[in-house]
N, C-alpha and C positions, 0 to 999 in steps of 0.2 A: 915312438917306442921301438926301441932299435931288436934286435933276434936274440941277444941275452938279456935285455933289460927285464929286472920285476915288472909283475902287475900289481898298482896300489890302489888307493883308492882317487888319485891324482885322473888314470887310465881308466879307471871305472865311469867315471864320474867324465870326463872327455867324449869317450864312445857313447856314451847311455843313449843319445837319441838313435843312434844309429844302428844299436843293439835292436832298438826300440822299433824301428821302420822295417829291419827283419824280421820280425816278430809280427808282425801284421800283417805282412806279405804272405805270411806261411798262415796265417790263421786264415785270409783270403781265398789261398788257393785252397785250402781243407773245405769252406763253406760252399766253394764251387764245385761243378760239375766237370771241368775240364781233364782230360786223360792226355798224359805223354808217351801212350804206348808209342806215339810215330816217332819217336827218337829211337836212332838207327841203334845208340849204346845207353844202357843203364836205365831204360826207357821205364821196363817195373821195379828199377831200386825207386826210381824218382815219384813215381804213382803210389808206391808204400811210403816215402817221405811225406808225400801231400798230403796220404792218406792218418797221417799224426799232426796236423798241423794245429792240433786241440795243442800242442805241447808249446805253440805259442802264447799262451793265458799263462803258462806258467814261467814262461821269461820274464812276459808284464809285473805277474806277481815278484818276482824273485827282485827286480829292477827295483819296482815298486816300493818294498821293504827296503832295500837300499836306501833309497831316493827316503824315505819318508822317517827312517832313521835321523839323516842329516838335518831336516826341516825340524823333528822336534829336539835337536839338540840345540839347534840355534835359539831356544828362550822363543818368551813370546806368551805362554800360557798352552796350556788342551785348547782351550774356547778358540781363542784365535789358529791353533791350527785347523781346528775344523770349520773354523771360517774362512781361511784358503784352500782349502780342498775343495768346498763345495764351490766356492766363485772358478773355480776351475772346473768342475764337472756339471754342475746345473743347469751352466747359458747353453750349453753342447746338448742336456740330456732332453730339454723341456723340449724345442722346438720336434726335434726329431721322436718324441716320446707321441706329443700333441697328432703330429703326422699319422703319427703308427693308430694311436687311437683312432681317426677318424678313420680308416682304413680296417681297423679291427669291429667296432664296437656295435657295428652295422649288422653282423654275424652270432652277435652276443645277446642271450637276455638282458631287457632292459632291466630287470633285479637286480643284476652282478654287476653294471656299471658303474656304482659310487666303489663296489671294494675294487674293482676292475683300474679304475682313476686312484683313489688311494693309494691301494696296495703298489702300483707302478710309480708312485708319486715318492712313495717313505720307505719302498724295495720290500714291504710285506712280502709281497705278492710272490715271490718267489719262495719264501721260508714257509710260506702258508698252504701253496700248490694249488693257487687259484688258477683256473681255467684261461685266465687270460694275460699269462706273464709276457712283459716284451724279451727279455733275455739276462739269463739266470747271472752272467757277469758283470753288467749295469746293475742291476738289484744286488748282489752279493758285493758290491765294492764298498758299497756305505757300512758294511759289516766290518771290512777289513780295515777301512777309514777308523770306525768305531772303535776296534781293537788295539787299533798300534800305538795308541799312548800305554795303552795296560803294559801291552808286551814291553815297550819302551821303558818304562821304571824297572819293568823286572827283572830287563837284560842288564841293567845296570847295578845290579846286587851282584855279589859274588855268586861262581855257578848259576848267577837268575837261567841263563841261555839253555841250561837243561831240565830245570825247570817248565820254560817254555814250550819246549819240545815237547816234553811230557805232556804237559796241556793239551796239545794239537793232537798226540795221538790220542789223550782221552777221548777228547770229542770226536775222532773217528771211531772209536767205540760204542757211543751214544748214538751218534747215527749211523751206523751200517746196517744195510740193504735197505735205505733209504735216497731219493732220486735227488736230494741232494747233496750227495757223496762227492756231487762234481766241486761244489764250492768246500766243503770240510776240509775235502785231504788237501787244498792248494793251502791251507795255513800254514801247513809246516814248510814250504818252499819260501814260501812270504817270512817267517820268522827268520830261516837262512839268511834272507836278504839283509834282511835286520841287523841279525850277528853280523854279517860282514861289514854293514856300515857301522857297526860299534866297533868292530877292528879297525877300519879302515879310521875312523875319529881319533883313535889310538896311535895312528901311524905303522901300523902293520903290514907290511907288504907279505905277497904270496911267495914265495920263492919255488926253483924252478921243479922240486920233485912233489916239492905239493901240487903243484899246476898240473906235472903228468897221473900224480894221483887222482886229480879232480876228471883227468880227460879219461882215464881208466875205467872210474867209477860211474861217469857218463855212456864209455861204452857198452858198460856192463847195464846201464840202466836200459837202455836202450836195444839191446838184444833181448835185455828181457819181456820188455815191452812186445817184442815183437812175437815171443816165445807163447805170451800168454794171451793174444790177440789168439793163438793158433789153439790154446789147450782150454780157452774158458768160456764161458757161453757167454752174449751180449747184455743178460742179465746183470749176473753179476763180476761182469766188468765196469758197467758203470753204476750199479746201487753196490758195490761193493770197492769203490774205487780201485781197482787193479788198471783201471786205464791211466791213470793220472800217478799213482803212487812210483812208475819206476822213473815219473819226470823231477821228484825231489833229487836225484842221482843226475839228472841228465841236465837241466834247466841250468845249475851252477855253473858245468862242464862248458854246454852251448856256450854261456854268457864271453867264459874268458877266453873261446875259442873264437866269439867271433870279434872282439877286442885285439886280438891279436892278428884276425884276417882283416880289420880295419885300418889299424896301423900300418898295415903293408900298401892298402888302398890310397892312404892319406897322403906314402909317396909318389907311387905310380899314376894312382888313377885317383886324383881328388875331387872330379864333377862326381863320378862315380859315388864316392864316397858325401858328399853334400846331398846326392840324390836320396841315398839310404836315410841322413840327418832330416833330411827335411820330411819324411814318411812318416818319421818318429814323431816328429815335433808335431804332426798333424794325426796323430794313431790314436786319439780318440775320435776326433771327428772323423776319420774313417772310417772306425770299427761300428760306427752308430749307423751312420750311411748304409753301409755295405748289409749290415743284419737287417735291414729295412728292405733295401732294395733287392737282394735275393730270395724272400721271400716270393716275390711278387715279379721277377725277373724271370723270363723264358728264353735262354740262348739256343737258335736250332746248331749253331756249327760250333765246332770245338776251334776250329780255327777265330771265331768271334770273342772267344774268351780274353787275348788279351787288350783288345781294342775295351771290351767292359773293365777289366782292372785299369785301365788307363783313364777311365771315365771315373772310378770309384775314385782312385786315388786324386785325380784334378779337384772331383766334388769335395770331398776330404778339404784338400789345400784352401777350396774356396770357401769353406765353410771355416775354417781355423781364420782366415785373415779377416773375412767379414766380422767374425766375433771378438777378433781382436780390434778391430774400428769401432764398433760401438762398444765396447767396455772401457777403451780411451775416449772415450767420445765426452764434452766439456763442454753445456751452456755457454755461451757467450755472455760473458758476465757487461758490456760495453758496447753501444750501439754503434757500428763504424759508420764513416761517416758519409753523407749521402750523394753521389756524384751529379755536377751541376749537368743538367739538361744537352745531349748528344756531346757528352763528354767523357765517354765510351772510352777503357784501356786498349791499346794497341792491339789489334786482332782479333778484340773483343767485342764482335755485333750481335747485341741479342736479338735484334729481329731476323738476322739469318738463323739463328738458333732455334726461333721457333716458329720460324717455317719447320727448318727442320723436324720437330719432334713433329707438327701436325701431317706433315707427308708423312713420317713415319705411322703415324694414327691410321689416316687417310690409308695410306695400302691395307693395313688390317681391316677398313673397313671395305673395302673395293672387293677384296678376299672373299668375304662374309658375309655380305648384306643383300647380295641378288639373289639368294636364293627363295628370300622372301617374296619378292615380286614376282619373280618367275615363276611360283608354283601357285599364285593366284592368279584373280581375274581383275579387272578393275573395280578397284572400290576405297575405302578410307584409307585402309590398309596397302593397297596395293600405291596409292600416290605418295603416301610418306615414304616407303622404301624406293618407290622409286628417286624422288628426292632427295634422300638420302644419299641416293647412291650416285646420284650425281653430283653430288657437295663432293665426292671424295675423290671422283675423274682427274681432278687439277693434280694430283700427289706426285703421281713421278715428272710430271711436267716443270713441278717446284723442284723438284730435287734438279732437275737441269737444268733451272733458274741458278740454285745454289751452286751448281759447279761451275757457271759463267762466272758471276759473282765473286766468287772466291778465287777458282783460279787461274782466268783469263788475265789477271792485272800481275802476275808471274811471268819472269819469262825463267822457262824450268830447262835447265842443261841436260844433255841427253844421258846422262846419269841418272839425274832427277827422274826424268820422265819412264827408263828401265827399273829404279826403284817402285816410281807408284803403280805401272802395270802388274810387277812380280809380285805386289803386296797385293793386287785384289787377284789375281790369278791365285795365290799359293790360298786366300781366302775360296775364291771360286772352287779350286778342285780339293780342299779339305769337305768344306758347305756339301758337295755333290757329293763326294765319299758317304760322309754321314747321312743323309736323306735317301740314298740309296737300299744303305745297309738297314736304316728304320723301315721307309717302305715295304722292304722285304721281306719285315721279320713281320710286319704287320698284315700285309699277305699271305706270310707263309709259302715264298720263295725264295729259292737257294741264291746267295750272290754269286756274279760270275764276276771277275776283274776283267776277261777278254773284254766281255759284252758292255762291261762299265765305261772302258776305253776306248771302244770303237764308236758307243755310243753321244760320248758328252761331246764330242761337237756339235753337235747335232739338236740331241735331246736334250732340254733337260729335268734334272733330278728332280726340281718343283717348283709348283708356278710362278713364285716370284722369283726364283733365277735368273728369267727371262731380261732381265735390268742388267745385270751382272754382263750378259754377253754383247749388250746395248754400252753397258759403261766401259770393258775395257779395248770397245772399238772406237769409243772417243777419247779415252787414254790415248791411244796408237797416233792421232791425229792432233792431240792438244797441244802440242808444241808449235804446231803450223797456226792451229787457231787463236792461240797468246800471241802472234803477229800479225794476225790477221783481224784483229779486233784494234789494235792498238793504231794499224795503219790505215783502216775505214774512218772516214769522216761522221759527223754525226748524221750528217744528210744521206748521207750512204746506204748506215747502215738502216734506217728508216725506209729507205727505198727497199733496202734487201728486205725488212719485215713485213711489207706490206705487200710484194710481191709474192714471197714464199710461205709466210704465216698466214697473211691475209687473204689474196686470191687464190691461192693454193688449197685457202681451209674452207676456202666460203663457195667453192665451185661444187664439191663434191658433197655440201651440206643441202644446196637445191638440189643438185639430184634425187639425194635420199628423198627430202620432202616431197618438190615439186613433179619429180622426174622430167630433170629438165637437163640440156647435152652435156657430158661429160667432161673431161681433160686426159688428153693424148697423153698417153706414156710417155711416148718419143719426147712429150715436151717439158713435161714432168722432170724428166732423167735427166735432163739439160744445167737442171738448177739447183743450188743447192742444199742437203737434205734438211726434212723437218726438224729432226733432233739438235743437229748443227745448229740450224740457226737460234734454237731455244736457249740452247746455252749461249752462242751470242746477243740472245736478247738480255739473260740476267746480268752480263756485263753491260749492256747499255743500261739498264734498268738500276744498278746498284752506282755508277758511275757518269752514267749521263746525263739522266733525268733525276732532277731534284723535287722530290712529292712536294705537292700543294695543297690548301684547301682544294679549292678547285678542281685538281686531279684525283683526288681521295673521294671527292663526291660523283665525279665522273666514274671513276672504277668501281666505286661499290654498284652504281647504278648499273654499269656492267655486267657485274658479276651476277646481278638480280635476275638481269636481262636474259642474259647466256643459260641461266638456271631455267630458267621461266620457259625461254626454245625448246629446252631439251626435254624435259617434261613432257610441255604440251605435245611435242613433237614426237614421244615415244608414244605418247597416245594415240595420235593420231595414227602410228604405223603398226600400233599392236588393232584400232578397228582394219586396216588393211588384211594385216594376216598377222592372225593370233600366237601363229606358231612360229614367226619369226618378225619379231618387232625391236632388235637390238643393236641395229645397223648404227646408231647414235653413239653408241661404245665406242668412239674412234676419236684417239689421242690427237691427231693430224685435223680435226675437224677445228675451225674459229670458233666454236662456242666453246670448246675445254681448252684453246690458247687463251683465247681473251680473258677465261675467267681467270686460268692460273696467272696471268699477270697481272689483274686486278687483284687478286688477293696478295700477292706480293708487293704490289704499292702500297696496296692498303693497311697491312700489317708494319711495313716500314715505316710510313707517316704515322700510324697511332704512335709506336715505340719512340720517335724520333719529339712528336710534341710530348709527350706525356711518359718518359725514360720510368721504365721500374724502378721499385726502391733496389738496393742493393744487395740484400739478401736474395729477395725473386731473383734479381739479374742472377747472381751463382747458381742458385736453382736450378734455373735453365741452362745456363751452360751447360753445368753438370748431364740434365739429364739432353741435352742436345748430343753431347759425347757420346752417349751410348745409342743413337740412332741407328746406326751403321749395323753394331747387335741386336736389335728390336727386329731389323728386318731381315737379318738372316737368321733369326731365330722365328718370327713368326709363323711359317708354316706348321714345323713342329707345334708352336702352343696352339693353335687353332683345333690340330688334330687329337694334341691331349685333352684341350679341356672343353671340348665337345659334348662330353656329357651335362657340364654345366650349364650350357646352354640349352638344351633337352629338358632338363630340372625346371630351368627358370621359365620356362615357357609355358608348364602347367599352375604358375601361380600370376604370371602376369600380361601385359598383352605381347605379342611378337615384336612388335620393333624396339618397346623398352626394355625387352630378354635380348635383341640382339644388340643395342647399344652399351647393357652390362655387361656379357659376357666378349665386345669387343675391349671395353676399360679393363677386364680381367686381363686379355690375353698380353695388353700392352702392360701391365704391370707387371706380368709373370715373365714377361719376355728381358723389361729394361731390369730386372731382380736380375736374371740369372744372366745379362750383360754386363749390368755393374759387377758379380761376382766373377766373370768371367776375364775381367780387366785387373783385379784384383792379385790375379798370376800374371808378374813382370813378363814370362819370354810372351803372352798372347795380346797385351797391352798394345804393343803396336801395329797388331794385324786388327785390333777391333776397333 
């Protein structure tokens, strides 16, 4: 849209979302807490700006009436348009409404719960002034939905359009100095919209002194606004709508003001301008998020605030695209067809896949599960947890199975190798940023950046980090180790295992037990490290040795074995001294080698004789993909949903409250992975 060009409804209708994503932004920052005094210029024009950011409900509306103009001209019936309306606002409203309830209704007599669910359900609840409304513009919309076929016939009579208007002021009449004055007076903005999509249908374009009349009349709307913020009491500003009344003036004005600051974006700056598009397109599922989550949100630094709208509007984006997957979402009407026995697509091993997810398990359970044992004594109780908890020792030991496995049989160019280090660094120091900032605000300490910076080499942010600085010191080295794997013999590297894995694990295992002489550092240091050679083991493991019966029976026998040590062997060292019996914890030890490689034969040999059907196989891939997000997101859901585990504990016994609340944590983690994957630029860092 060039600097003379009209505005029609060609430009109306072009811009909308992006009219639409400013519009959200400004109702965001009204709902927050955050001040611009510290801008050096215009600092309190911009905090008086934020502070009208209600004026973005009435762009929505004004848009709205536009937009829903157009829909009922195109034919189709009333019934079917209020059939797409709601398949548009329902899937958004139920989920986040459901949330809000359970978060609400706790605080509520249980009497008012059925109108409470109702009334929120069919938008009563707002018209009624029940005590527990979620928010007056979700309930008020099925109104406006309701209304705009009436309005619609009647704009289309001769003079209908003032008419109309007439209406809208009656009913501001009927309800004044009532508390919903906020939804009334926005009809007559909403009808505006209307009219101008009936002109716009017509072919009407704006020309250019009516344009500066419209921005005129916006300005005037808008000083007024501010006029009577200063002369009227908070009364009756808002049961008297003089809050919202000078935005039927202003909301027009905005619209083709920022239509025409879009146009200009479209050439200079178009990511710009796609950014704004895409806020729109997802400005319901924002606006639901955001009224949810401010309620219940406690930002201590003003400087935090835009890291929260960055999180608001991601969840937004992730919630529009989810919704949009299952609303396309299509039974498979045709059974595909079953792939013959280790006849596996190219790059496609599901038994490394589910390793993968069960390491992924396995850390949340390794996280979680001692705390039971450790705060008892021995008894029924105390040997399943402790059992438990050595099922789950083998976890990162897999996952360095899986990196041999996978990427030793590469030989990755030193490109390669700078791309995969920068992708988990740029993950690492994102991960630490945020658990940082969460620890703190959950403490109730201020963040420092010096202290964040000097600190992550060193520290880090949360307990499972600890991998991260493990993984991208074998990144550094995988290129040496992709030839160094490929150039050892089998016999080789057999010897290397049984020297480093082997007597290395099994020396320090009799000590603990037996106390019996140790191994010299000096000689130790000589050879090479335990992690090293693990992931040279799952190349030999995935490449070398081909499972058997035989071997399958031998490993699980293993695995039994190695379980069965460490058990009895925690026991034995909690009768020594009760107060420290945990010296078994130790990844380098042969009882947590052996088993993690027996479970790794073992899980390969089942999938290999007995291949999944082919749906499971997707399955897992699927949810193998998002392992990577399970575990840097698990910290966080441990520490959210902690209360649930609290809960569950008073109704059942402790370890089958803490094996629920860890299939919670992994479900809540692989949800907000999968949706997290969802947004294209994070897809390749997760």
């Amino acid at each position: 849209m060039g600097k003379g060009e009209k505005i029609g409804g060609e430009q109306l209708a072009r811009y909308r979302s992006a009219v639409m994503g400013f519009a959200i932004l400004w109702i965001m920052a009204y709902h927050s807490r955050m001040s611009f005094s510290f801008l050096p210029v215009f600092g309190e024009a911009v905090n008086r700006f934020r502070a009208n950011g209600f004026g973005g409900v009435d762009i929505f509306l004004f848009l709205s009436g536009f937009g829903l103009y157009g829909s009922l001209s195109r034919g189709g019936g009333q019934l079917d348009f209020y059939k797409r309306r709601l398949k548009r606002v329902i899937p958004a409203y139920l989920p986040v409404l459901a949330a809000w309830l359970l978060l609400r209704l706790p605080g509520t007599p249980r009497s008012s719960w059925p109108r409470a669910v109702l009334g929120n359900l069919t938008g009563t609840a707002f018209w009624t002034g029940a005590s527990a409304t979620f928010n007056w513009y979700m309930l008020a919309l099925f109104s406006f939905y309701f209304i705009a076929p009436l309005f619609f016939r009647a704009m289309r009579r001769p003079r209908g359009v003032w008419g109309v208007l007439a209406a809208t002021v009656l009913m501001d009449a009927c309800f004044f100095g009532e508390s919903v004055m906020i939804a009334v007076t926005r009809f007559t903005v909403f009808a505006l919209g209307m009219e101008l999509g009936r002109r716009t249908a017509l072919g009407w374009e704006i020309g250019r002194w009516m344009e500066l009349a419209a921005y005129a009349l916006g300005l005037s709307g808008y000083g007024l606004l501010l006029i009577l913020r200063e002369a009227l009491e908070g009364g009756l500003l808002w049961n008297g709508g003089f809050y919202w009344y000078p935005f039927i003036l202003t909301a027009p004005a905005m619209t083709l003001a920022l239509c025409r600051a879009f146009a200009w974006l479209e050439r200079r700056a178009p990511l710009v301008l796609r950014l704004f598009e895409t806020a729109g397109e997802c400005s319901l599922e924002i606006y639901l998020i955001h009224i949810v989550a401010f309620d219940y949100l406690q930002v201590p630094s003003n400087l935090l605030w835009p890291a929260v709208y960055a999180a608001m509007l991601l969840s937004g984006y992730i919630y529009h695209a989810a919704l949009g997957r299952v609303m396309a979402w299509r039974p498979r009407r045709t059974r595909p067809p079953r792939l013959p026995a280790g006849k596996e697509a190219a790059g496609r091993r599901t038994h490394i896949e589910l390793l993968r997810i069960l390491a992924a398990f396995l850390v949340l359970v390794n996280h979680t599960n001692s705390e039971i044992f450790l705060s008892n004594a021995p008894s029924l109780t105390w040997f399943w947890s402790v059992t438990y908890f050595f099922v789950s020792k083998p976890a990162v030991p897999v996952f360095l199975l899986i990196m041999g496995a996978v990427l030793l049989e590469k030989e990755d160019s030193p490109r390669k190798s700078a791309e995969r280090i920068l992708r988990i660094f740029v993950v690492f120091l994102a991960g630490s940023f945020l658990y940082t900032v969460y620890y703190g605000h959950r403490n109730g300490t201020a963040f420092s950046l010096r202290d964040f910076l000097f600190q992550l080499p060193t520290a880090r942010a949360t307990t499972a980090f600890w991998y991260l600085y493990l993984y991208l010191g074998l990144l550094c080295v995988l290129p040496v180790l992709q030839k160094l794997a490929k150039a050892l013999s089998r016999r080789q590297m057999e010897y290397l295992f049984l020297l480093t894995l082997g007597f290395c694990g099994t020396v320090p295992l009799l000590q603990i037990l037996f106390s019996t002489p140790g191994l010299s550092g000096d000689f130790t240091d000589g050879m090479i490290g335990h992690y090293l050679a693990l992931v040279l083991l799952g190349y030999y493991l995935e490449h070398e040795a081909a499972p058997s019966r035989r071997a399958f029976l031998f490993c699980l026998g293993g695995y039994g074995l190695s379980l069965a040590v460490q058990v009895a062997g925690t026991y034995l060292l909690f009768r020594r001294n009760p107060e420290s019996y945990a010296a078994l914890d130790n990844r380098k030890l042969i009882t947590i080698t052996l088993a993690s490689a027996c479970l790794y034969v073992c899980v390969k040999y089942l999938l290999e004789r007995h291949p999944l059907p082919p749906s499971a196989a997707r399955a897992v891939h699927r949810l193998g993909r998002l392992t990577f997000g399970i575990y840097l997101l698990g910290d966080f859901m441990i520490s959210w949903t902690r209360p649930v585990y609290e809960a569950l504990c008073g109704h059942m016994h402790v370890v089958f409250a803490m094996v629920l609340w860890e299939l919670l944590i992994f479900a809540a983690a692989a949800l907000a992975a999968a949706g997290l994957r969802l947004v294209p630029p994070l897809r390749k860092w997760l």
